[in-house]
C-alpha positions as CSV (number, residue, x, y, z in Angstrom):
1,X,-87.9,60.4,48.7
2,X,-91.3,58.6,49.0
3,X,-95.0,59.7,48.9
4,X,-96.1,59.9,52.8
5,X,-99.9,59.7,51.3
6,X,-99.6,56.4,49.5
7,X,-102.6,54.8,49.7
8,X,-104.3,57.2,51.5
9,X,-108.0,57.2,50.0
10,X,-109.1,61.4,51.5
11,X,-105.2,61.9,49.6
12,X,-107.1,60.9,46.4
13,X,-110.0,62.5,46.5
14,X,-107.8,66.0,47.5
15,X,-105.8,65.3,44.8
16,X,-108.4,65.1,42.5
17,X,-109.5,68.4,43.4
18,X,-106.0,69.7,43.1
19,X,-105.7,67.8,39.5
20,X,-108.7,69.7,38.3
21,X,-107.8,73.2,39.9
22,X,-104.5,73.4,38.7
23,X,-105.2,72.8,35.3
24,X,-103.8,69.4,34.6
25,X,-106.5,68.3,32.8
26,X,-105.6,71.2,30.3
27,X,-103.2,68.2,28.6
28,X,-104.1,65.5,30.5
29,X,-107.8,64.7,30.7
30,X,-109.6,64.6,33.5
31,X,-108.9,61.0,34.0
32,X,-105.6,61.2,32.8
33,X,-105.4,60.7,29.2
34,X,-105.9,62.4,26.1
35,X,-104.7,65.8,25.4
36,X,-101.9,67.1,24.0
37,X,-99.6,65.7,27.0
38,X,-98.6,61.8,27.5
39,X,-101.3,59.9,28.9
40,X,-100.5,59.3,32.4
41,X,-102.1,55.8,32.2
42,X,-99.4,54.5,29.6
43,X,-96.9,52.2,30.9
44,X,-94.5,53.9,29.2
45,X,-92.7,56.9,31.7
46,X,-90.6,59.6,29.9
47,X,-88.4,60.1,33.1
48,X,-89.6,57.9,35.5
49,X,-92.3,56.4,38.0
50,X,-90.6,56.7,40.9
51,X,-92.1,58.9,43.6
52,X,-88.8,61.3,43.0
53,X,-88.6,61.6,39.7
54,X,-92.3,62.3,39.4
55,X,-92.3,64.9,42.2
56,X,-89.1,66.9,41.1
57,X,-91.1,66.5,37.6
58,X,-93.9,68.3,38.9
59,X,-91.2,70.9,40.9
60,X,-89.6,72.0,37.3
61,X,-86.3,70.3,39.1
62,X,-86.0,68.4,36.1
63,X,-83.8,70.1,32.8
64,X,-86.1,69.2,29.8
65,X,-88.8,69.1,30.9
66,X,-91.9,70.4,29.2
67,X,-94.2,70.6,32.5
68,X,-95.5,74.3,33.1
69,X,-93.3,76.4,35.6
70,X,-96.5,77.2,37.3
71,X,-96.5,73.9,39.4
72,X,-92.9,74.8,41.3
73,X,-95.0,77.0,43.3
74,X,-97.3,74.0,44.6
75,X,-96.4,73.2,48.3
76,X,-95.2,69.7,49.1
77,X,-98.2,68.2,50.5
78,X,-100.1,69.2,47.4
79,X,-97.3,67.5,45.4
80,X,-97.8,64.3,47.3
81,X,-101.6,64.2,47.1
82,X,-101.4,65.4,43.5
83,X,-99.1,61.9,42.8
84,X,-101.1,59.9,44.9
85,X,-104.1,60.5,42.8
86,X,-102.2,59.8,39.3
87,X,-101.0,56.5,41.3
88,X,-104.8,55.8,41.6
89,X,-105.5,55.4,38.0
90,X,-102.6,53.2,37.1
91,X,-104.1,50.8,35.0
92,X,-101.0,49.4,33.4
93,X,-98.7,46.1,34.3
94,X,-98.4,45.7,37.9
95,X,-95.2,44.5,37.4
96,X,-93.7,48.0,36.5
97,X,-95.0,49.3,40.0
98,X,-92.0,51.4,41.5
99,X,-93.8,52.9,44.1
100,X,-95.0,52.2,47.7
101,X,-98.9,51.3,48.3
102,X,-99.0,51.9,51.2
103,X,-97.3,55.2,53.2
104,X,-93.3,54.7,53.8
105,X,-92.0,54.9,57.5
106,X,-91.8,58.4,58.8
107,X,-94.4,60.0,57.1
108,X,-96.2,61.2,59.7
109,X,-93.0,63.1,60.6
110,X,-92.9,64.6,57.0
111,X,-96.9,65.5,57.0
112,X,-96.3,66.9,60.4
113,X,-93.5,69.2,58.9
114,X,-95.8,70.3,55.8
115,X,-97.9,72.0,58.5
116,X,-95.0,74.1,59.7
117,X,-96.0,78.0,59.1
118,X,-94.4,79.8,56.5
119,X,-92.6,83.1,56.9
120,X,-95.2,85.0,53.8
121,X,-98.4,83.2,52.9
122,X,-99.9,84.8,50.0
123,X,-103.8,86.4,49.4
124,X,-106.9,84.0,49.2
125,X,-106.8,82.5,45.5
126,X,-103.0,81.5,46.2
127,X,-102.5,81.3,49.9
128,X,-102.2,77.5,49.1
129,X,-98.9,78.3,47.2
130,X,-95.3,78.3,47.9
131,X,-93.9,81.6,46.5
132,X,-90.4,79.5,45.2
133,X,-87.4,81.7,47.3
134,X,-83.4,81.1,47.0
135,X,-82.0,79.4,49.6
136,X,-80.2,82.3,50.1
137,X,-82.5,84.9,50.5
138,X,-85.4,83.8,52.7
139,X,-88.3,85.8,52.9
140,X,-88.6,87.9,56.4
141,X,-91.0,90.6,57.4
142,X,-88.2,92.9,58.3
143,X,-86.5,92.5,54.8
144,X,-89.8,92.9,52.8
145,X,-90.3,96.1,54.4
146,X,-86.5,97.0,53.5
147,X,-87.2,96.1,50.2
148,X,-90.4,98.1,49.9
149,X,-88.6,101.0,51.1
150,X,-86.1,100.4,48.2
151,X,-88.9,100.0,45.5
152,X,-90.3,103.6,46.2
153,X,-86.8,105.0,46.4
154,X,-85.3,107.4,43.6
155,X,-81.7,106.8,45.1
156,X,-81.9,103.6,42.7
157,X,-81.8,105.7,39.6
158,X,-79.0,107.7,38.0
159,X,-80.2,111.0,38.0
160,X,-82.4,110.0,41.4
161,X,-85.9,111.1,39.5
162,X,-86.8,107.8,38.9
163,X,-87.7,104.5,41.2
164,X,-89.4,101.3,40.5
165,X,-92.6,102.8,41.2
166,X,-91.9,104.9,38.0
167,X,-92.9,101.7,35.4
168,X,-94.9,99.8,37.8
169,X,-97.5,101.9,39.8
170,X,-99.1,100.2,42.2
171,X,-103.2,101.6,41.3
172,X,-102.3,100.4,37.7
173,X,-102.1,97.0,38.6
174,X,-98.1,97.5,38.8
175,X,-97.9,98.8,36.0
176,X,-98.1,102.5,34.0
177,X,-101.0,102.3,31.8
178,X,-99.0,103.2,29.0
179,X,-97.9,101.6,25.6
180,X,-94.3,101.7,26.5
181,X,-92.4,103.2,29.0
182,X,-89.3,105.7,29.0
183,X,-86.0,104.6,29.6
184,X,-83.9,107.2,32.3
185,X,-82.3,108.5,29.0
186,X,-86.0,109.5,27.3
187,X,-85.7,106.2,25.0
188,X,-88.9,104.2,24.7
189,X,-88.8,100.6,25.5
190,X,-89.8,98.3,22.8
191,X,-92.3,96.4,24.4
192,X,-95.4,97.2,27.0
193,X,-94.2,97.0,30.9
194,X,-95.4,94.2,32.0
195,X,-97.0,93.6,35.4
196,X,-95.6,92.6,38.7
197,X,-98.4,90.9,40.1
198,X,-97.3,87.0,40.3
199,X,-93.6,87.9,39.4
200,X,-92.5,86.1,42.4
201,X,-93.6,82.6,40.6
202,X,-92.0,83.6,37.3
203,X,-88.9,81.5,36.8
204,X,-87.8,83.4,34.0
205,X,-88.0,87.3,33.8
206,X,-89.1,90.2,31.2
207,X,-91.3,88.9,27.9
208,X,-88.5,87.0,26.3
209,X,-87.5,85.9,30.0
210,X,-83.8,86.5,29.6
211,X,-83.9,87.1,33.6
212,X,-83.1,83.8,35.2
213,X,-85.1,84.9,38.6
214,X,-85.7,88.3,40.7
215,X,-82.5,89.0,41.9
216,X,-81.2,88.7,38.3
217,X,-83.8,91.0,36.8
218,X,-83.3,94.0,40.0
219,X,-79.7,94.8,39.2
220,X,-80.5,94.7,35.5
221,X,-83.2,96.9,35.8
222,X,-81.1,99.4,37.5
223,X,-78.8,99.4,35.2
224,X,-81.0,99.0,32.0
225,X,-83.9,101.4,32.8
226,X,-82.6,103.8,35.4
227,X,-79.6,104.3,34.3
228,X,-77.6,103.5,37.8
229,X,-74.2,102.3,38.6
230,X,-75.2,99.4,41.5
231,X,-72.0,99.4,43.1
232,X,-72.6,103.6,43.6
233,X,-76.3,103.1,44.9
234,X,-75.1,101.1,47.3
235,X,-72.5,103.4,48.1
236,X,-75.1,106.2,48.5
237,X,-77.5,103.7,50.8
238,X,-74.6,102.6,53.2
239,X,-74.3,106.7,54.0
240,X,-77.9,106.0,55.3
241,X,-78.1,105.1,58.7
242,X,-81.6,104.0,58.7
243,X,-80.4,101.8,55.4
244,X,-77.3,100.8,57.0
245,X,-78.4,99.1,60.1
246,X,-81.4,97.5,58.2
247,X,-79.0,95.6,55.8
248,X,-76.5,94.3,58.1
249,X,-79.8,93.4,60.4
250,X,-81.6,91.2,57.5
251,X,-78.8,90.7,55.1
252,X,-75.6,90.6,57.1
253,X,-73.6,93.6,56.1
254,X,-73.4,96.8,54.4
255,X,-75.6,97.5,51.2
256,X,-73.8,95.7,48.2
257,X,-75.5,95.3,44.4
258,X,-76.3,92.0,45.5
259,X,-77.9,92.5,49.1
260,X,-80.0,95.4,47.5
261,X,-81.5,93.4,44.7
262,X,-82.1,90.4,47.5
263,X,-84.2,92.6,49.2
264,X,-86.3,94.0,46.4
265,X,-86.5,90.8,45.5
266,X,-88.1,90.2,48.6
267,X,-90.9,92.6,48.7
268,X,-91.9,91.9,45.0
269,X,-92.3,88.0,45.9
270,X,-95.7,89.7,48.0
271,X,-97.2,91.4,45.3
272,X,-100.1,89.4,44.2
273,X,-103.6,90.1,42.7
274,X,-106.0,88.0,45.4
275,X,-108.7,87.7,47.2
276,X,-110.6,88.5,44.2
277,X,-114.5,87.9,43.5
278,X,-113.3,84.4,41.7
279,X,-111.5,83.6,44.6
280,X,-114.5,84.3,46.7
281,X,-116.7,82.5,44.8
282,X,-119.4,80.1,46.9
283,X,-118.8,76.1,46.0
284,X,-121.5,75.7,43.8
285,X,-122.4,79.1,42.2
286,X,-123.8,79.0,38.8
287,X,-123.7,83.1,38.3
288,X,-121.6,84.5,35.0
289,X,-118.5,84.4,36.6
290,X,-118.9,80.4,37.2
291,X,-120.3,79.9,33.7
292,X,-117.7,82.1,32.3
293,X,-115.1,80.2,34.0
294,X,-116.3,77.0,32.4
295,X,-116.5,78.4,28.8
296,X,-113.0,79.6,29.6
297,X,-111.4,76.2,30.5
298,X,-114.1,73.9,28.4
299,X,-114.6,76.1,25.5
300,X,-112.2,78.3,24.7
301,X,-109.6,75.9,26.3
302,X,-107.9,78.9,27.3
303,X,-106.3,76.7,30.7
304,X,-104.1,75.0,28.2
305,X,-102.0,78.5,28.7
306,X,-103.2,80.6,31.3
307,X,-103.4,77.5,34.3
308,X,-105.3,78.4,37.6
309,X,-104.5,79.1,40.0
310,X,-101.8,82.0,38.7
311,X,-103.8,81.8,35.3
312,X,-100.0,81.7,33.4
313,X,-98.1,78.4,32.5
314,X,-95.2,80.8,32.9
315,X,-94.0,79.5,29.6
316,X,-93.9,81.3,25.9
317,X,-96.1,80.6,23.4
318,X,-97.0,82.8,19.8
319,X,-100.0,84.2,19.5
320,X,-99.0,86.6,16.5
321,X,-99.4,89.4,18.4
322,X,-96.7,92.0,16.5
323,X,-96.1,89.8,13.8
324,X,-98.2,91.6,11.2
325,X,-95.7,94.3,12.1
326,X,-92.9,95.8,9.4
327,X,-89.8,94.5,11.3
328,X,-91.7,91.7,13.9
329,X,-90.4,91.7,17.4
330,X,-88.2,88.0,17.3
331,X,-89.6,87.2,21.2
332,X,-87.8,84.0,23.1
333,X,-86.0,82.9,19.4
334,X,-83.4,85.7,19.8
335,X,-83.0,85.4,24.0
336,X,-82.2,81.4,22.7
337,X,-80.4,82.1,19.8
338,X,-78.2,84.8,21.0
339,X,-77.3,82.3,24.8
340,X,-76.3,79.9,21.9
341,X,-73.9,81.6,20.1
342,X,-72.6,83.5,23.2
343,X,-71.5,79.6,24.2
344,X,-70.3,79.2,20.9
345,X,-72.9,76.0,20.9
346,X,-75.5,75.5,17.5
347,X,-78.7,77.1,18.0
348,X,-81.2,74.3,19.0
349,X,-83.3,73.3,16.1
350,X,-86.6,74.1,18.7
351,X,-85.8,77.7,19.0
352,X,-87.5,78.3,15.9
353,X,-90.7,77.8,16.9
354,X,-90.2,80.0,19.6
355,X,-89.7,83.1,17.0
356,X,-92.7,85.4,18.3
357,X,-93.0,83.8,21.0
358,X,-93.7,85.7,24.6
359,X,-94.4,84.5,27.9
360,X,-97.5,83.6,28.8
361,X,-98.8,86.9,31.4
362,X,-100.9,86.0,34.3
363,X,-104.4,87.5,34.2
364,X,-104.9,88.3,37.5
365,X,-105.7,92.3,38.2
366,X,-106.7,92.3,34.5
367,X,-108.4,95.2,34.6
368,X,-106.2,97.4,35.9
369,X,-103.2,97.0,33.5
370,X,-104.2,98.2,30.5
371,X,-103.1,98.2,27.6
372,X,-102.3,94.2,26.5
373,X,-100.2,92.0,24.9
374,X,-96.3,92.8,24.7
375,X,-96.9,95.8,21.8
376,X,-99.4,97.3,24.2
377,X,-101.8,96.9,20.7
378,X,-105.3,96.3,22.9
379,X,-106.6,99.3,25.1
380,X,-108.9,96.9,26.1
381,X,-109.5,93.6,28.0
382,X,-112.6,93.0,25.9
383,X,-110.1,93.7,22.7
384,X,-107.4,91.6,24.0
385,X,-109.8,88.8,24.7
386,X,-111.4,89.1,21.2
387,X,-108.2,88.6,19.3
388,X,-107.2,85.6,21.7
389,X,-110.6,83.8,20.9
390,X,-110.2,83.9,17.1
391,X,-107.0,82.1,17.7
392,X,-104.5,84.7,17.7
393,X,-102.9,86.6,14.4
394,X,-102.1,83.7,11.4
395,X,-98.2,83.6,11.3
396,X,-95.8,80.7,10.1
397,X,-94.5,80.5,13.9
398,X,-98.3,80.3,15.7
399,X,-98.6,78.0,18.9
400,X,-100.4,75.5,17.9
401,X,-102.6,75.4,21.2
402,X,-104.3,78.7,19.5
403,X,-107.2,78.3,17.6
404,X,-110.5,79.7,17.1
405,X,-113.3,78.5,19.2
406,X,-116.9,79.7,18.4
407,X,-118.9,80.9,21.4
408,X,-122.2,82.7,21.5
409,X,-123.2,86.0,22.7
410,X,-124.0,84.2,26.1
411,X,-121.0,82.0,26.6
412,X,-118.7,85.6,25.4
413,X,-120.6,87.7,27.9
414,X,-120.4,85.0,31.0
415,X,-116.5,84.6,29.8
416,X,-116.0,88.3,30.1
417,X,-117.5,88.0,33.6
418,X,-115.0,86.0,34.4
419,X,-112.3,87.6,33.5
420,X,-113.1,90.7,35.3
421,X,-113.5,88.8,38.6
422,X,-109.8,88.5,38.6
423,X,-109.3,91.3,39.7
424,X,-109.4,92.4,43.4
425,X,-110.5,96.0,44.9
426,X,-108.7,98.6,43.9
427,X,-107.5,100.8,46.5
428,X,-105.0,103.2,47.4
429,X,-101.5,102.2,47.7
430,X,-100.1,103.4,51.7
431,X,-96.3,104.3,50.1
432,X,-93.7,103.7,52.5
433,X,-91.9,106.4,54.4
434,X,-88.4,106.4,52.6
435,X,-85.2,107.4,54.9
């Protein structure tokens, strides 16, 4: 596997752009040092310079590894001319050069394939992304509307009064504006529901991510929240003809727990929050928005977690949120801690920073999911942001990326800006006819 843009100079200067927009100067630098990553100019390579290691790197291919989950969602081509611009500021021993300079033959087949188009491209802001999909469920028009139908439909429930829609409403930025959210049995969840828009990128499920991938988290869901027996939904759904014929037509038989959560799956991978005012803003603009976004990425350093263009490294950090509570909420340290012991392996000596911790949530649609954080604590964003900018609540377990960074009234105000401009039009929802 070799870079078909070695060498290429209009590579460089994309990947440059693509170095800058996706946050890697968060850890990086902008010239690729510094930070709180390893200097990419160093001659020293924790896995590798070769072009594979460095793109399955990048992909989150590699177990270990402590890049951000957001990047598996970057394309291939974006990959290449992502590399191709760290090759550019090698400065090290020439000698240790494991990498073509100049592009390998066949890459013009390979940059002829990246233009290939793809079955769901996502809204303006992430259109340039690759929404990661199993091999084995593809995305297909036919099966998203299958799965939409699904989502809206209370024959997924125990007691059929409850559907997806039920926790994640589609005008409250797929959520339900609420605290926390009733179980089928009247219980109340322990933490806030969190949003659906991005959850397609998300690698690991639910605030501790405990869900290794979508069609992990549907069958739970049914099971944990609604209260149904899979195996009898499906049941129910084959005695559908309309259901019938539209699973063996996009998933090759008969409704199964497995087929049903593939095409839920499916339809959630399109729910994004884009095309929003930040998306649309002109190259150059120097409004509150573009200031804000600077003070947000230069001042508060708040890309060293929330990484454009999904504005979530995907990963968990603690921000003390719920620890200044009488019996704290453990976060990630239990989900690692309890995997551990079910293996009958030693709890990894790391997990214990990860008490408290939560995954990091996109901020995209901001405003309409409130209330924030995992305890649902802030009604709003303006509160949420104001605890994040004095670096979080003090706790023994506190990431140390948090900290307080002074901004005036001006700087505060343009980052508000900002933050609103996430969020895209809110309109109606067109709910699908169920059969």
């Amino acid at each position: 596997m070799l870079n078909p843009f070695a060498g290429d100079p209009e590579a460089v200067k994309q990947g440059r752009k693509l170095f800058q927009s996706n946050g890697c100067s968060g850890c990086h630098g902008l010239m690729g040092g510094g930070g709180m990553g390893k200097p990419i100019l160093d001659d020293e390579w924790v896995y590798g310079s070769d072009d594979e290691t460095l793109f399955r790197l990048i992909k989150g291919q590699i177990p270990g590894q402590a890049m951000p989950r957001t990047f598996v969602g970057l394309p291939a081509e974006q990959v290449w001319k992502l590399l191709t611009y760290v090759r550019s500021l090698y400065k090290g021993d020439p000698s240790l050069i494991n990498w073509p300079l100049t592009p390998p033959e066949g890459s013009a087949a390979m940059i002829a394939d990246f233009s290939k188009p793809r079955a769901y491209t996502p809204p303006k802001g992430l259109h340039d992304q690759e929404v990661p999909t199993p091999s084995d469920n593809p995305i297909t028009p036919s099966k998203i509307k299958l799965g939409e139908q699904l989502f809206f439909d209370k024959r997924l429930s125990k007691a059929k009064n409850m559907s997806c829609e039920s926790c994640h409403v589609p005008e409250k930025g797929w959520t339900d504006g609420l605290a926390f959210s009733k179980k089928f049995d009247g219980s109340l969840n322990p933490r806030h529901t969190p949003t659906l828009f991005g959850a397609g990128f998300l690698p690991e499920l639910y605030w501790d991510g405990r869900a290794q991938g979508l069609e992990a988290l549907i069958p739970d869901v049914m099971k944990s929240q609604m209260g149904a027996d899979p195996e009898e939904v499906a049941r129910e759904l084959n005695a559908v003809p309309a259901y019938k014929s539209a699973f063996e037509a996009e998933l090759g038989g008969p409704p199964t727990p497995d087929r049903i959560a593939k095409a839920v799956a499916t339809f959630v991978r399109t729910i994004h929050a884009g095309d929003t005012p930040f998306d649309n803003l002109p190259e150059g603009a120097e409004d509150d928005v573009a200031q804000g976004f600077k003070v947000f990425s230069e001042v508060t350093h708040c890309t060293l977690c929330h990484l454009p263009p999904l504005f979530s490294d995907t990963l968990f950090h603690n921000m003390g949120v719920g620890s200044d509570r009488e019996n704290p909420d453990p976060g990630r340290f239990k989900f690692v801690a309890d995997t551990a012991l079910a293996a009958h392996t030693r709890i990894p000596p790391e997990a214990e920073a990860l008490t408290g911790a939560f995954k990091t949530p996109s901020l995209r649609g901001l405003l309409l999911r409130a209330p924030y954080f995992h305890d649902g604590r802030a009604k709003t964003y303006d509160e949420a942001a104001g605890i994040m900018m004095k670096g979080g609540i003090p706790n023994p377990h506190l990431d140390e990326k948090l900290q307080e960074w002074p901004v005036t009234p001006e700087q505060r105000t343009q980052l508000l800006a900002f933050l609103r401009s996430l969020t895209p039009e809110s309109k109606p929802y067109p709910r699908p006819e169920v059969p």
